[in-house]
N, C-alpha and C positions, 0 to 999 in steps of 0.2 A: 359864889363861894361854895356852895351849897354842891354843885356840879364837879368842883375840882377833886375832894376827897372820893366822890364814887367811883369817877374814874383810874382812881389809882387802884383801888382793887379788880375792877376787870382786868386794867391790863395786866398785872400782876400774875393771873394762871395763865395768862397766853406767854407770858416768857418762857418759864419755865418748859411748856410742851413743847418749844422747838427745839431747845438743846437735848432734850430729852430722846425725843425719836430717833435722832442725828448719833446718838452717842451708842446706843444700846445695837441701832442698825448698819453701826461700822465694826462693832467687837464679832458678834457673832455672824456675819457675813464671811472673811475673811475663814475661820478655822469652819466653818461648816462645809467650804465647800471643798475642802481638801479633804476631809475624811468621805465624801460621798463618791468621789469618782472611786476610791481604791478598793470599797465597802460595796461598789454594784459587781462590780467583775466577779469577786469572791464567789457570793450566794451562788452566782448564775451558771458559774462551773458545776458545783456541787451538785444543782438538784437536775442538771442534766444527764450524767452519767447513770444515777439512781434513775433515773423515770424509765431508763430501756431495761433495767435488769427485771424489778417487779412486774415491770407488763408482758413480760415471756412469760414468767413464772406462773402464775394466777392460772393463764387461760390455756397454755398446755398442758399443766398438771389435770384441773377437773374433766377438762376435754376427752385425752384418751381413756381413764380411770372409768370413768363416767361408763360412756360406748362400750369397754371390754369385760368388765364386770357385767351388766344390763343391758342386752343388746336392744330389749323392749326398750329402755329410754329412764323414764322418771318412776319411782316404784309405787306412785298413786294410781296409777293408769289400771296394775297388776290387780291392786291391793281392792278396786273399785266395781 
């Protein structure tokens, strides 16, 4: 007698966790993966185009500037 009432509360949290898992991982399955194909392409355009402007910019600007102003080079060399 003693055996019967225990049992009813174990099994008791094991129901509950299988509609559980089942319910939460059918909702958000479905709408996650339609926002994810259309949300990669976006980003991947963008930082494309940008990555070839700044990396001209940077290293011809210092380059020549550099060289024609001081043909010696860095002005510690001078200064040393």
């Amino acid at each position: 007698m003693d055996e019967n009432p225990t049992q009813v509360p174990g099994g008791a949290p094991g129901a509950p966790a299988d509609p559980m898992p089942p319910a939460p991982s059918t909702d958000p399955t479905p709408p996650a993966m339609d926002p994810v194909p259309p949300a990669e392409p976006t980003p991947a355009a963008d930082p494309a185009p940008s990555d070839p402007v700044p990396s001209t910019e940077p290293p011809a600007e210092p380059a020549p500037e550099a060289g024609s102003d001081q043909p010696s080079g860095p002005v510690v060399s001078p200064q040393m």
